[in-house]
C-alpha positions as CSV (number, residue, x, y, z in Angstrom):
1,X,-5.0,-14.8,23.0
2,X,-3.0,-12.7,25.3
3,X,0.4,-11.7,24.3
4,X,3.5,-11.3,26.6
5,X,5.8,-8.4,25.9
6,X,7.8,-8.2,29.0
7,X,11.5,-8.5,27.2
8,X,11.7,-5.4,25.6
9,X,14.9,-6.0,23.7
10,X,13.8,-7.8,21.1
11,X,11.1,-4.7,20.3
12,X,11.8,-2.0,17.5
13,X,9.7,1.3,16.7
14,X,9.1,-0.4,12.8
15,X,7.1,3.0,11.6
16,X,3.5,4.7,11.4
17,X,0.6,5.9,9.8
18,X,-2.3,8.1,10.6
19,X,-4.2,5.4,12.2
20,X,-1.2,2.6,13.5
21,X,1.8,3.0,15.3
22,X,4.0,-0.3,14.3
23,X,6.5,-2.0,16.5
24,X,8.3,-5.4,15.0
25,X,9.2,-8.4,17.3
26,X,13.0,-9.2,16.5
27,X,13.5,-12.4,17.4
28,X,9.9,-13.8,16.2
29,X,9.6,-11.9,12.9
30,X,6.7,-10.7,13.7
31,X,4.9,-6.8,13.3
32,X,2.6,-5.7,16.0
33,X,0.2,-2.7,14.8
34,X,-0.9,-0.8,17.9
35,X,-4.2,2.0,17.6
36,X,-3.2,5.8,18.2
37,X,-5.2,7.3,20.7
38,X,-5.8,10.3,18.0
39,X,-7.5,8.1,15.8
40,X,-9.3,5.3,16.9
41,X,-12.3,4.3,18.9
42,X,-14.1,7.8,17.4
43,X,-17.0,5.8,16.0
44,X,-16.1,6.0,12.5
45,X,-16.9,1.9,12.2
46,X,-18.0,1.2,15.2
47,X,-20.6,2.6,17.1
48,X,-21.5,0.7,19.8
49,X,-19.9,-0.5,23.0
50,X,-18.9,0.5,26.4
51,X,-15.0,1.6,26.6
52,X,-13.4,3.3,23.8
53,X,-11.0,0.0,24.2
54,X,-14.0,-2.4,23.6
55,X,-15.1,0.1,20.3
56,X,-10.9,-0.4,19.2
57,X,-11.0,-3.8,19.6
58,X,-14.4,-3.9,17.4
59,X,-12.8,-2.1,14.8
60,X,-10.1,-3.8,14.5
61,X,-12.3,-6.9,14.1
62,X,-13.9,-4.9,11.5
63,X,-10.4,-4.6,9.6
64,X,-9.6,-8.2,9.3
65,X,-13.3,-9.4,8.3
66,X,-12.6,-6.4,5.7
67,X,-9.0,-7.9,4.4
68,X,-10.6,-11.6,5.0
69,X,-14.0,-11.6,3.0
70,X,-13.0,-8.2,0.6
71,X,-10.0,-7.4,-0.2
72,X,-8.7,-11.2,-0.1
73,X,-10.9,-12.6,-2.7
74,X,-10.4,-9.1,-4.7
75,X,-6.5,-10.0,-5.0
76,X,-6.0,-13.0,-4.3
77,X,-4.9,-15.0,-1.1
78,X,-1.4,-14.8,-3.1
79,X,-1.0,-12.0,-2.0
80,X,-3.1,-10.9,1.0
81,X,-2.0,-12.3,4.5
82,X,-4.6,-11.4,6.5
83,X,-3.8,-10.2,10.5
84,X,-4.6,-12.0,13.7
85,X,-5.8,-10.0,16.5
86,X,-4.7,-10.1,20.0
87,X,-5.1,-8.7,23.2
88,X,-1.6,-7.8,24.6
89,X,-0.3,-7.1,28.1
90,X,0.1,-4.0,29.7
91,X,4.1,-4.0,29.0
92,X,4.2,-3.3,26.0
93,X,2.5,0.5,26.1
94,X,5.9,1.9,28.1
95,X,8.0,0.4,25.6
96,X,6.2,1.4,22.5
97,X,6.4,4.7,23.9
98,X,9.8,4.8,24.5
99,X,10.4,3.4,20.7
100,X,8.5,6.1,19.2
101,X,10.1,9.3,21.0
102,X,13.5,7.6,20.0
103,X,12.7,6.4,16.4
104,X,9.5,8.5,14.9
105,X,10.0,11.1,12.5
106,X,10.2,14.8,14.2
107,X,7.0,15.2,10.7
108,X,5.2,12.7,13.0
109,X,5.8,13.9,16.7
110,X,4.5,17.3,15.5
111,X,0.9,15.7,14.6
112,X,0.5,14.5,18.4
113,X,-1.4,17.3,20.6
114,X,-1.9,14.6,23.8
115,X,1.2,13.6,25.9
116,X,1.1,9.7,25.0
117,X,0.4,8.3,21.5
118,X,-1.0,5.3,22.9
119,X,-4.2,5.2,25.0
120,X,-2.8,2.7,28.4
121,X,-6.5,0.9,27.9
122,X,-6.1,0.0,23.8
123,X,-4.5,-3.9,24.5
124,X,-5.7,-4.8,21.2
125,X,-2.8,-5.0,18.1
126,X,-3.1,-7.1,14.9
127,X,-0.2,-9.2,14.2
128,X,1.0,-10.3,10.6
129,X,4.6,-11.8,9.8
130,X,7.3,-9.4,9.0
131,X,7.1,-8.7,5.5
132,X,10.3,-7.4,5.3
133,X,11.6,-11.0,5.0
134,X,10.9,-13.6,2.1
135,X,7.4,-15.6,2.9
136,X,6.8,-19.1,1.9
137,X,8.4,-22.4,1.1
138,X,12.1,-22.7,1.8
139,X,12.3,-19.1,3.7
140,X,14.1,-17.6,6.7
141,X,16.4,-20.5,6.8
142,X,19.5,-18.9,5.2
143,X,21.0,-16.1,7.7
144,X,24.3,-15.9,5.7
145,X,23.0,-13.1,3.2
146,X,21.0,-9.9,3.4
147,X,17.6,-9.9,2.5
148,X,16.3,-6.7,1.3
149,X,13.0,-5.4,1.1
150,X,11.0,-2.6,-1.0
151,X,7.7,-0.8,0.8
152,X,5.9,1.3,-2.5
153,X,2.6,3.3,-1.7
154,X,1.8,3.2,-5.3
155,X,-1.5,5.5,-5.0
156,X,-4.3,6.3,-7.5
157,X,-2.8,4.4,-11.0
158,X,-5.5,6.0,-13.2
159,X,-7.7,9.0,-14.4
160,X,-11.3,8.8,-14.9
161,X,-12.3,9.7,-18.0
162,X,-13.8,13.0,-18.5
163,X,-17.6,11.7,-19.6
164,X,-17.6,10.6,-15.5
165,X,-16.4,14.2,-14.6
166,X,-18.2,17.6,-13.4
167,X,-16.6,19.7,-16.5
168,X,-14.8,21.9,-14.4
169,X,-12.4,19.4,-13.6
170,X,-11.5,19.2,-16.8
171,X,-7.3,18.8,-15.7
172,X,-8.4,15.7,-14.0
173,X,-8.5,14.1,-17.2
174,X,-5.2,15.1,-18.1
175,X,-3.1,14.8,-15.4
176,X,-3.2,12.0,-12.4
177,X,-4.2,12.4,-8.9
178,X,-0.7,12.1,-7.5
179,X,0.9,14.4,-9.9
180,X,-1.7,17.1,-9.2
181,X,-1.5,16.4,-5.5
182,X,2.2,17.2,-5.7
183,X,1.3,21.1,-6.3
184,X,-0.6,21.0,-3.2
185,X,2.1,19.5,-1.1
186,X,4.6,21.9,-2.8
187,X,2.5,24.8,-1.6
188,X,1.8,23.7,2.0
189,X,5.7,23.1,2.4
190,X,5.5,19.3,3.1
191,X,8.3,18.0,1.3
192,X,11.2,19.8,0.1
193,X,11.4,18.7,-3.3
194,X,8.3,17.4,-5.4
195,X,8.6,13.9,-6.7
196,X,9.0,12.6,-10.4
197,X,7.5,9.6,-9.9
198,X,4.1,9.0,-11.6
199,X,1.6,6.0,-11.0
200,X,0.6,5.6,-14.1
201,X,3.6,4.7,-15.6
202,X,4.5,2.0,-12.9
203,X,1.2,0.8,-14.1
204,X,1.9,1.1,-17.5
205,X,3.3,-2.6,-18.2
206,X,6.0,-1.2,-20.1
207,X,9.0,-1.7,-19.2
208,X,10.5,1.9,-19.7
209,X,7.5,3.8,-18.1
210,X,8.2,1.5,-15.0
211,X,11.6,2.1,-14.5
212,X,11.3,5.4,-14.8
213,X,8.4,5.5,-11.8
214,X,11.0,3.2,-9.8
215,X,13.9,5.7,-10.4
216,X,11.4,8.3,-9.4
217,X,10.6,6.6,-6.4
218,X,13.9,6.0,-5.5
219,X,15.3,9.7,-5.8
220,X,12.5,11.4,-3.5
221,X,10.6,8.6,-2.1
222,X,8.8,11.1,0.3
223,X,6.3,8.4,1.6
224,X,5.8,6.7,-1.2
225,X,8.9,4.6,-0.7
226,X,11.0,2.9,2.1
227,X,14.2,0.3,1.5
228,X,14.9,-1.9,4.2
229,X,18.3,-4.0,5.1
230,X,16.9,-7.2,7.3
231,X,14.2,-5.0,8.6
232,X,16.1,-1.9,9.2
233,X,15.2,1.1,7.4
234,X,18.3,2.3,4.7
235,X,16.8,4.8,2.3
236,X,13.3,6.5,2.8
237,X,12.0,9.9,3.4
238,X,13.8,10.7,6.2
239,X,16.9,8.2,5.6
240,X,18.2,8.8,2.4
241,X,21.6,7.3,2.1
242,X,23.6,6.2,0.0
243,X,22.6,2.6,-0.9
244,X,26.2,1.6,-2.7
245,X,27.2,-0.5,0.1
246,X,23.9,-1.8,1.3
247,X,23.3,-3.2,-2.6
248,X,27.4,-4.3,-2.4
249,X,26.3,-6.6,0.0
250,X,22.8,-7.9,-1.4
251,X,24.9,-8.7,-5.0
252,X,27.9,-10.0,-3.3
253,X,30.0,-7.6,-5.2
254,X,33.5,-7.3,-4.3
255,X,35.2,-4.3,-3.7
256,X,37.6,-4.9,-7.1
257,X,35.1,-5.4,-9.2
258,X,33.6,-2.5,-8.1
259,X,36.3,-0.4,-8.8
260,X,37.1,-1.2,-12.2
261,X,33.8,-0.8,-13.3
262,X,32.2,-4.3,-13.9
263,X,29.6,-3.3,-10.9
264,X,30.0,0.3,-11.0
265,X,27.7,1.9,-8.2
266,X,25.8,3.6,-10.7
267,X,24.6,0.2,-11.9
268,X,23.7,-1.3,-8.8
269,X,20.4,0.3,-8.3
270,X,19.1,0.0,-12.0
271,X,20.4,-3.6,-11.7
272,X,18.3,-4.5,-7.9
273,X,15.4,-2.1,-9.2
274,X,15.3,-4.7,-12.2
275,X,15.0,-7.2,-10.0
276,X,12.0,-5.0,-8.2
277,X,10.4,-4.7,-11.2
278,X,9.9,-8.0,-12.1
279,X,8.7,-8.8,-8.6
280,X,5.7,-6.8,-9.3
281,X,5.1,-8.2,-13.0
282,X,5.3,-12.3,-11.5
283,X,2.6,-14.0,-11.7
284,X,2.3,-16.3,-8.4
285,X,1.1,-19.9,-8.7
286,X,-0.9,-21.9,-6.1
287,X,0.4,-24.8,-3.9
288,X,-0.9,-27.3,-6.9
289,X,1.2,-25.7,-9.3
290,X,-1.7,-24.0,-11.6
291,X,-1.7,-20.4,-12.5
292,X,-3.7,-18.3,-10.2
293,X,-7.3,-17.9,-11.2
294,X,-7.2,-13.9,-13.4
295,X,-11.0,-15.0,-15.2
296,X,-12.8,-12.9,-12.5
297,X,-14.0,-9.7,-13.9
298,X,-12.3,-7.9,-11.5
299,X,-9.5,-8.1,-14.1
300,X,-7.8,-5.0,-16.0
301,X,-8.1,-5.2,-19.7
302,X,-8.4,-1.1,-20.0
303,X,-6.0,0.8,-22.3
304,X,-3.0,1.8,-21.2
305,X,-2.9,5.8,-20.0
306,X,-0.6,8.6,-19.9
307,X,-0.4,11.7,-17.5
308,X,0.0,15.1,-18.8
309,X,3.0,15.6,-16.0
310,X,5.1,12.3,-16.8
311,X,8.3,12.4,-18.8
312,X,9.6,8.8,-18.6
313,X,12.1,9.9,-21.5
314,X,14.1,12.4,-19.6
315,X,15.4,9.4,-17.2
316,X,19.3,8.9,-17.3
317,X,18.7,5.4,-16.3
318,X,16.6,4.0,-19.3
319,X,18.3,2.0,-21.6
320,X,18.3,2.9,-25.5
321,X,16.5,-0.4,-26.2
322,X,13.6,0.1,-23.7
323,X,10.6,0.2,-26.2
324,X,8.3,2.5,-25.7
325,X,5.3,1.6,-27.3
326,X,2.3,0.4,-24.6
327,X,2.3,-2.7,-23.1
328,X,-0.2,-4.1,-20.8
329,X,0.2,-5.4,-17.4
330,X,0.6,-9.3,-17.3
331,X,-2.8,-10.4,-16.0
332,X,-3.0,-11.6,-12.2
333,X,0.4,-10.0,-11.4
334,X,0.1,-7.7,-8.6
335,X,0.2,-4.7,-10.3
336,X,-2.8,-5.7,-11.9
337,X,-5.0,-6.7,-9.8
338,X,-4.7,-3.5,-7.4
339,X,-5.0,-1.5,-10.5
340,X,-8.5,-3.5,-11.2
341,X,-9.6,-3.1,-7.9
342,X,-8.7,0.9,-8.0
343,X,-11.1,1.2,-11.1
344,X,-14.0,0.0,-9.2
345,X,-15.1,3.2,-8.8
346,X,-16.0,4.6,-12.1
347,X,-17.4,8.1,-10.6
348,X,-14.6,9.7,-8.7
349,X,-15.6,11.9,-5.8
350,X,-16.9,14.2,-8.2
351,X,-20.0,11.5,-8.7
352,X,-20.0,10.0,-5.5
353,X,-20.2,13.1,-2.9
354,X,-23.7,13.5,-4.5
355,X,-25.0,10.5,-3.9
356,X,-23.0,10.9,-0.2
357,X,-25.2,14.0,0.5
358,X,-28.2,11.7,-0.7
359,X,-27.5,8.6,1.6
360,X,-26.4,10.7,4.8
361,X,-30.4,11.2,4.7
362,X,-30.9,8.2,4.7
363,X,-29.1,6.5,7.7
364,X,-31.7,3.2,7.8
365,X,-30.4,2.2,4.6
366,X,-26.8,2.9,5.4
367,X,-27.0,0.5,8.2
368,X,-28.9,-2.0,6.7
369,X,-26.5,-2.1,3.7
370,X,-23.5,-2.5,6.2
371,X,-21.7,0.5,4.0
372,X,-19.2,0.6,7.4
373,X,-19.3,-3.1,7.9
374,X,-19.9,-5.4,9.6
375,X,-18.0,-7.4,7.0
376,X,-18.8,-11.3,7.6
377,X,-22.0,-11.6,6.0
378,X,-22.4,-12.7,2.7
379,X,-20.8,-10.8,-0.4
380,X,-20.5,-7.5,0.8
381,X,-19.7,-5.4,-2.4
382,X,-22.1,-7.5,-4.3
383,X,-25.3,-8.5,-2.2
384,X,-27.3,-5.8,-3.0
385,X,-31.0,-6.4,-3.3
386,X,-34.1,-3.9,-3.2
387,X,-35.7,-6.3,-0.2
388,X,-34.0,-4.3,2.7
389,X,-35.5,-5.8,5.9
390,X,-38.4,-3.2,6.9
391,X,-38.8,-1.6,3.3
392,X,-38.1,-1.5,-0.3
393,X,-35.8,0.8,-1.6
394,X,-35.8,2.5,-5.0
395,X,-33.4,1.5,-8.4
396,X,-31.3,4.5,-7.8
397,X,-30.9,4.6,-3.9
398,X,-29.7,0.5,-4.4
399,X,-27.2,2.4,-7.3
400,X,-26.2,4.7,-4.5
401,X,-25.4,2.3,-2.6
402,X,-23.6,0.1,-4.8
403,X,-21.4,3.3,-6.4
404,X,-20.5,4.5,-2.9
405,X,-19.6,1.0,-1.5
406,X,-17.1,0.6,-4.7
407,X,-15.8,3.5,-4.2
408,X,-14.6,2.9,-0.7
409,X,-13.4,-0.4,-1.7
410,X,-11.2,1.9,-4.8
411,X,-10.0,4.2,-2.0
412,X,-8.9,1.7,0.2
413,X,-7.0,0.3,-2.5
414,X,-5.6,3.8,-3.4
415,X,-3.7,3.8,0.0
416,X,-2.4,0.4,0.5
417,X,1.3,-0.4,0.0
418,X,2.9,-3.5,-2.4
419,X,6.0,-4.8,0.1
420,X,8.5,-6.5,-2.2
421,X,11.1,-9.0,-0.4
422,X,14.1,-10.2,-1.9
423,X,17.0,-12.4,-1.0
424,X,20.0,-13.8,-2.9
425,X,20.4,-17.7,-3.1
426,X,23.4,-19.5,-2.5
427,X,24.8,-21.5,-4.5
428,X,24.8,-24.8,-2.0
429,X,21.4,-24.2,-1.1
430,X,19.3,-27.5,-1.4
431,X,17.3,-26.8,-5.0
432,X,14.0,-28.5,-3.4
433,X,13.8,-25.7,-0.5
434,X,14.2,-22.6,-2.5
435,X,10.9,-22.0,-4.1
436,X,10.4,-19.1,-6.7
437,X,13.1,-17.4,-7.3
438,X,14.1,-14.8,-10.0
439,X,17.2,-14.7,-11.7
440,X,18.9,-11.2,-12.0
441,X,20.9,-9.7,-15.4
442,X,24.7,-11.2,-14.1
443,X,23.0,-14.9,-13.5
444,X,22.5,-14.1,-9.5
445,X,19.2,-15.9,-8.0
446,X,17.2,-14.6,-5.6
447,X,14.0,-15.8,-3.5
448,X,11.4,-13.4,-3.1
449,X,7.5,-12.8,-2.1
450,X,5.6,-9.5,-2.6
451,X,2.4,-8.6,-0.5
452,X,-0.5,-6.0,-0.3
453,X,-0.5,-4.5,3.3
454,X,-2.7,-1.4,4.5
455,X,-6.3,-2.7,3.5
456,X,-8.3,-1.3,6.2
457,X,-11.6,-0.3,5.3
458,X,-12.3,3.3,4.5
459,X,-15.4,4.8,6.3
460,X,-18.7,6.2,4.8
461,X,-18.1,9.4,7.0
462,X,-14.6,10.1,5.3
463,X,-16.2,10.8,2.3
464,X,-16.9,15.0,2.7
465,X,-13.2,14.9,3.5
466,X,-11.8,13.2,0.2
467,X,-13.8,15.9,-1.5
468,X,-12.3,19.0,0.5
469,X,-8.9,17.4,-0.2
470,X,-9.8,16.7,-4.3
471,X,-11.0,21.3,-4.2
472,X,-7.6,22.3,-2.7
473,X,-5.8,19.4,-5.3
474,X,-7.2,21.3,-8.2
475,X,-7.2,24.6,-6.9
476,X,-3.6,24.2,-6.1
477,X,-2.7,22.5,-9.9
478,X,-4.5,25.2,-11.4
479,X,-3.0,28.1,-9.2
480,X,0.7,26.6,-9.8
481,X,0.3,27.5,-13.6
482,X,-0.2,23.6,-15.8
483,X,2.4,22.3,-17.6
């Protein structure tokens, strides 16, 4: 299906990653994510056709078999809306253009080496709805109030334990991925302030930890977080303003009560974070009304951890009640199942570039294993078998295998981003169209959905990368002194 994008107007510059630029359709609600030229159609999952637009428009085939037979069934259709992928017309490459020199981050526009981000010959885009609006039953019907929405990279939520480690990583059992990545992003000047904000107590399931990782968040979201007023970016890395008025607005606070303290602005955040927060501990039901199915195996039942470099306590915003012994995640909640999926991969990279080095040998049984897709046939992350077409393979290359495919799975996971949508309900609104709604600590409804987004496959090839980048994280910790 070929898409029309001749009226420009309704087209706005939404934001980008390494591998997508993304523009959002106004009018339609929709999100359009185009391939940069500096990334894609480089063979890292597809190796085969004729124009680097046919090999984009394979790989992002690739993407949504990935999100459709893999990460869907991982965490549930819930919360996984899988992508449609179109070819568009030529119109839209000026205007994206023109979107990104105006709206991209000057961090961003520094990355680019060639004169246009977008290759004129990539038509291909996948298309979701815009998550920055309430999905599902009784939804963008009500105009009349702001609907605000949440974007939180959470990253890597838990340490391996040291048994699985090379011994001279011995910090990595201490302290978390993110918190020792900070260092290194401290010494290479990347952000001007190092975050607070740790994943593992947003993954915690208590209810102190948590608000502590959302506080975090919000105080130097860097790229971690991004706070959005009816799709239009309010507080983020690079637009951090003050969200009194824009939260004002979402609670329908009046200007009086404001000012004699019943909604002080210092209570506003806490109060909408609240509301955040238990977002990402619901537990969604299907269209029959039964819980979601959490009896896969796939589900977390590990105990709770702690990083070395977290100090929940210190936060101004906790209350004195907040418990702080360990709770555990409500099972099927979103939290947990990306957290499940994360701990997949029980070697780290310190496990896994060995058995890397071993398979690269080997690139028969790479392809015959699909380990960069295709996707669509049969379980991918479980159909392993030592029948491999031609020849038998051995116990421990099928282990190889297996490790390394979970793994990529785990770092996929490690990157994606939970969008959490909110809305507040009138009070004439017809009961039978709202849907699940959550209530808010003054009595306030709201409507709400929350998503998984950014599940593209990770390739085999990016492996000898993610180990560079875990030397220089533990060089760096160990260089900046430890805690």
């Amino acid at each position: 299906m070929e898409q029309n994008m001749a009226d420009s107007g309704k087209w706005k510059f939404r934001g980008e990653g390494n591998a997508f630029l993304v523009l959002t359709n106004t009018q339609e609600k929709m999100v359009f994510r185009l391939a940069k030229s500096t990334h894609w159609g480089k063979g890292h999952l597809c190796k085969t056709g004729k124009t680097t637009a046919e090999k984009v428009h394979t790989e992002m085939g690739l993407v949504v078999d990935y999100m459709k037979n893999v990460m869907q069934p991982l965490l549930s259709p819930s919360f996984v809306v899988l992508p449609e992928l179109r070819l568009l017309d030529g119109g839209i490459l000026e205007e994206a253009e023109n979107q990104i020199q105006e709206s991209r981050p000057a961090q961003r526009k520094g990355k680019e080496v060639e004169h246009s981000t977008i290759d004129p010959d990539m038509l291909s885009a996948l298309v979701l709805p815009d998550l920055c609006y309430v999905q599902g039953r009784g939804t963008n019907l009500d105009n009349t109030t702001p609907t605000i929405s949440v974007e939180i990279k959470p990253k890597k939520a838990f340490k391996h334990s040291h048994d699985s480690l090379n011994i001279s990583s011995e910090e990595k059992s201490q302290v978390c991925k993110f918190c020792m990545h900070q260092r290194l992003k401290a010494k290479e000047g990347q952000w001007p302030e190092t975050s607070r904000y740790c994943p593992l107590d947003l993954f915690s399931g208590n209810r102190q930890r948590m608000r502590h990782a959302l506080i975090a968040l919000a105080e130097t979201p860097q790229n971690n977080l991004r706070i959005c007023q009816d799709g239009e970016e309010v507080h983020g890395a690079w637009n951090k303003f003050d969200l009194s008025e824009v939260l004002q607005m979402f609670f329908a606070c009046s200007l009086s009560t404001i000012s004699n303290g019943h909604h002080s602005r210092y209570k506003l955040l806490p109060r909408f974070l609240d509301l955040v927060l238990e977002a990402l501990l619901y537990v969604p039901e299907d269209e029959g009304g039964a819980s979601v199915d959490i009896s896969q195996p796939t589900m977390c039942s590990s105990p709770v951890q702690y990083c070395q470099n977290s100090r929940p306590e210190t936060s101004n915003y906790l209350s004195s009640q907040d418990s702080c012994t360990s709770d555990r995640l409500p099972a099927g909640c979103v939290l947990n199942r990306i957290l499940a999926v994360q701990q997949l991969d029980v070697l780290d990279i310190d496990g896994v570039y060995p058995l890397y080095k071993e398979l690269e040998q080997q690139p028969d049984i790479c392809s015959s294993y699909h380990l960069d897709g295709p996707y669509n046939e049969g379980d991918w992350l479980e159909a392993l078998t030592h029948d491999c077409g031609e020849f038998i393979i051995s116990d421990a290359t099928l282990t190889a295998v297996d490790k390394v495919k979970r793994f990529l799975v785990s770092k996929t996971m490690q990157d994606c981003s939970i969008m959490v949508a909110l809305q507040r309900i009138n009070e004439n609104e017809n009961e039978a169209t709202i849907g699940p709604c959550l209530t808010d600590s003054e009595g306030q409804r709201f409507r709400f959905s929350v998503t998984i987004i950014d599940l593209d496959p990770k390739p085999f090839c990016k492996i000898p990368a993610y180990n560079r980048q875990d030397v220089d994280i533990v060089k760096a910790y160990r260089e900046s002194g430890i805690d």
